[in-house]
N, C-alpha and C positions, 0 to 999 in steps of 0.2 A: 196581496200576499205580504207584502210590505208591513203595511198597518198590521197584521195578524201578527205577526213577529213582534213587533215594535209593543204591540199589545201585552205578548207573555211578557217582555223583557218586565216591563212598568211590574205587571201583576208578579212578577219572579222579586222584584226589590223592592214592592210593598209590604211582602212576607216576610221577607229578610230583615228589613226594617222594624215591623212589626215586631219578630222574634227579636230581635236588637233591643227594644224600648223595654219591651216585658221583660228581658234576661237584666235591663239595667234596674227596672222599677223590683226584680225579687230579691237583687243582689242588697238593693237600696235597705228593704225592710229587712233584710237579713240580720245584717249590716245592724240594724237600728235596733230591733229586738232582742237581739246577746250582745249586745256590746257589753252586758253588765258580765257578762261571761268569758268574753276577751279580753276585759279590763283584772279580773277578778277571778285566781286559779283558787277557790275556796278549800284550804284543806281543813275539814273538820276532827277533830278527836271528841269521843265519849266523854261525857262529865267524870266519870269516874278514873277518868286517867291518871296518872303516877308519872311526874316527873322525877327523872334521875340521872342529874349533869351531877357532871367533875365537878363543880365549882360551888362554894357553899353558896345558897339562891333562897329568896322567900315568896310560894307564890302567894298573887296578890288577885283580892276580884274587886273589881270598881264599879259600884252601882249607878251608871252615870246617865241614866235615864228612868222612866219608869219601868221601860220594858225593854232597857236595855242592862246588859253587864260585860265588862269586858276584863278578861282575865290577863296578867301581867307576871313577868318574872322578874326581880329584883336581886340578882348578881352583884354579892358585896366582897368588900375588902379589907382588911384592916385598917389601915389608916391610909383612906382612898385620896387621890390627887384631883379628883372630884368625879363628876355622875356622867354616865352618856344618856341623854334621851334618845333610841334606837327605830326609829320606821322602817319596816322591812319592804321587801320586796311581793310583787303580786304573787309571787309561787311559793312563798314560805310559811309557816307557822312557828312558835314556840322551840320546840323540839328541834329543828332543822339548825338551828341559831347560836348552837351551844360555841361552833368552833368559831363564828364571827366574834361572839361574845367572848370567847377564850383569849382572843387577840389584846382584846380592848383591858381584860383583865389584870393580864401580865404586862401589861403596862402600868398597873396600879391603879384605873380608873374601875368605879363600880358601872352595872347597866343596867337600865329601867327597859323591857321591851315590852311594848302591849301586843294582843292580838287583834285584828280589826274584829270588827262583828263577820262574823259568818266563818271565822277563820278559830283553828281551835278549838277551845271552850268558850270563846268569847259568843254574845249572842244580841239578837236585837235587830232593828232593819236598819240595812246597809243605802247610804247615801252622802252624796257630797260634805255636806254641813253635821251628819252624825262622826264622819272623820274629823273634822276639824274639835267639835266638841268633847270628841273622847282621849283626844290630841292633848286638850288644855288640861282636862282633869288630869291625868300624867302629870302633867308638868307642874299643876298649883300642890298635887301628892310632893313631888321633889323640892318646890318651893320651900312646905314645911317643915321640911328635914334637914335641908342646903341652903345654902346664901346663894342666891341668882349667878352669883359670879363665879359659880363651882357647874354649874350645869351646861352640858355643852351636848346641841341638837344635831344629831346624823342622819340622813335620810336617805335611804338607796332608792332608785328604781318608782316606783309610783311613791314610794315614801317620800321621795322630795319634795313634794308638792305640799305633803302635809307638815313638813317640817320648816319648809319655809315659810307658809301661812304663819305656825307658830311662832317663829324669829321675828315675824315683822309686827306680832303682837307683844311680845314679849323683850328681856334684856337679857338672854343668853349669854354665855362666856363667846359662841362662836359656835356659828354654823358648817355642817359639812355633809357635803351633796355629791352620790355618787352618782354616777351616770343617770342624770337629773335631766327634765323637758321643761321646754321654753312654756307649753301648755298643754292639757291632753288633743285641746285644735290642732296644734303643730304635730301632733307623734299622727295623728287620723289623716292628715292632709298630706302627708308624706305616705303614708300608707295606699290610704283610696282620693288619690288627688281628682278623680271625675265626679266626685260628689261632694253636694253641700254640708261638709260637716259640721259648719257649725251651728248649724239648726238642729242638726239628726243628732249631735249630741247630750248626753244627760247629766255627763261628768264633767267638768270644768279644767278643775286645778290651773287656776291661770298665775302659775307661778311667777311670770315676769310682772305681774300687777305688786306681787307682796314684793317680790324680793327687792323694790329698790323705796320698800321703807324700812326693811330691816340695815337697825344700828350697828349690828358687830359685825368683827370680820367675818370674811364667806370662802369657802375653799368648794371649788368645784372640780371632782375630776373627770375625764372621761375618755374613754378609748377610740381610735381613730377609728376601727375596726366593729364599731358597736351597730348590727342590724337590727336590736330593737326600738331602742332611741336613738336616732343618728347625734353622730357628733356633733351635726350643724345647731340642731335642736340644741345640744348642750351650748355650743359657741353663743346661740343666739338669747339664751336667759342667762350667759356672762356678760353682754351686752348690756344689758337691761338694771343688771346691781349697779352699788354705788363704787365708781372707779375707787375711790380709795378704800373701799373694804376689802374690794374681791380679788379674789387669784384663780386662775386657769391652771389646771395641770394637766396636761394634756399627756396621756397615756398611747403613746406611739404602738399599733397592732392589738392596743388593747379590744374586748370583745366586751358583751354587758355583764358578762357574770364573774372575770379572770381580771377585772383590777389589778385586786392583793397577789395575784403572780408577779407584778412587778418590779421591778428595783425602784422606779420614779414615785409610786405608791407608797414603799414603806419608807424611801427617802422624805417623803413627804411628809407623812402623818408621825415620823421621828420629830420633826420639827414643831407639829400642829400639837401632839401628846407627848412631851418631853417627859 
């Protein structure tokens, strides 16, 4: 009678176990197959779209592959105190950007923002190396128009990654990373810490690789209260720049998207955009 029991128990947490391996092995390719999907909120607009900001802009289209093109807005000024190079955020495009850009303007600086491929009008296949490439054509475009020492690269949110790639190629005026990741390994392993992410990933940005050969100042800020990229992630790719370039600002309750709500924010970047 014994053994009969002892029997179900086994066969009861072979099943279990069973159901356990299969729910981790579906979650795994889940996981692995749209990651380009929860890396990436694509919002696309019609070619034939009409932009129409407050602010006098030139759009721009960059043919910077064969089969790619990426559409850009260039928000000017009269007699600008020089250029932002702008990387948005995964949930943004074009259009969404008028009032971050409004910021930057009245302050006197002009903005350059691209859209990534898949985002906007921009078009073309989307992949690690096609951002960084379409990153640089921006920047050699501002090159031609600017002295190096007038352009100065911003990156929010998955944009930092791309933007600090570019700083540690390039001689920017000074970089500025908002609620920025140490790598996209570190935002996955905080996430789904019971799996191997770093194999099951496609997208890199190993920001803490570039960012301690970029030359100019670094300004990172980030809020203690940030659930999409943790803080720690941000502490840990300020770790990684070169002690005398970089600066932490650390945004006490701040969240990933409400920075610019706070006083330490605009205290700050008073000082970065005089």
């Amino acid at each position: 009678m014994l053994n009969i029991r002892q029997g179900k128990v086994i066969r009861r947490f072979k099943k279990v176990g069973i159901f356990l391996i299969s729910l981790y092995i579906l979650v795994g390719a889940l996981i692995y197959f749209t990651q380009e999907k929860m890396l990436f909120y694509k919002m696309e607009l019609p070619q034939d779209y009409t932009y129409t900001f407050s602010y006098p802009f030139e759009e721009l289209f960059f043919k910077t592959e064969k089969d790619a093109i990426i559409n850009a807005v260039h928000f000017k000024v009269k007699t600008p105190k020089g250029v932002i190079l702008y990387f948005h955020g995964n949930g943004s495009n074009l259009p969404r950007l008028e009032k971050i850009s409004g910021y930057f303007i009245e302050k006197g600086y002009e903005v350059l923002i691209m859209d990534y491929r898949g985002y906007g009008k921009s078009t073309g296949v989307l992949n690690e190396e096609a951002f960084y490439n379409d990153a640089q054509y921006c920047y050699d475009y501002l090159k031609a128009h600017y002295d190096e020492s007038d352009i100065i690269l911003y990156g929010r949110s998955i944009g930092t990654g791309i933007a600090t790639f570019l700083a540690s190629e390039n001689s920017p005026q000074q970089l500025i990373l908002e609620a920025p990741y140490h790598s996209i390994e570190d935002v996955a392993n905080h996430r789904f810490p019971i799996y191997p992410t770093k194999g099951m990933l496609k997208y890199k940005f190993p920001s803490f690789k570039y960012i301690s050969n970029v030359k100019c100042p670094i300004s990172i800020f980030h809020g203690t209260d940030d659930f999409v990229i943790s803080f720690k992630s941000g502490k840990r790719l300020f770790s990684a720049a070169p002690k005398a370039l970089a600066t932490f600002i650390k945004i006490e309750g701040g969240r990933h998207t409400n920075l610019n709500h706070f006083k330490a924010y605009h205290s700050q970047m008073a000082k970065l955009l005089p």
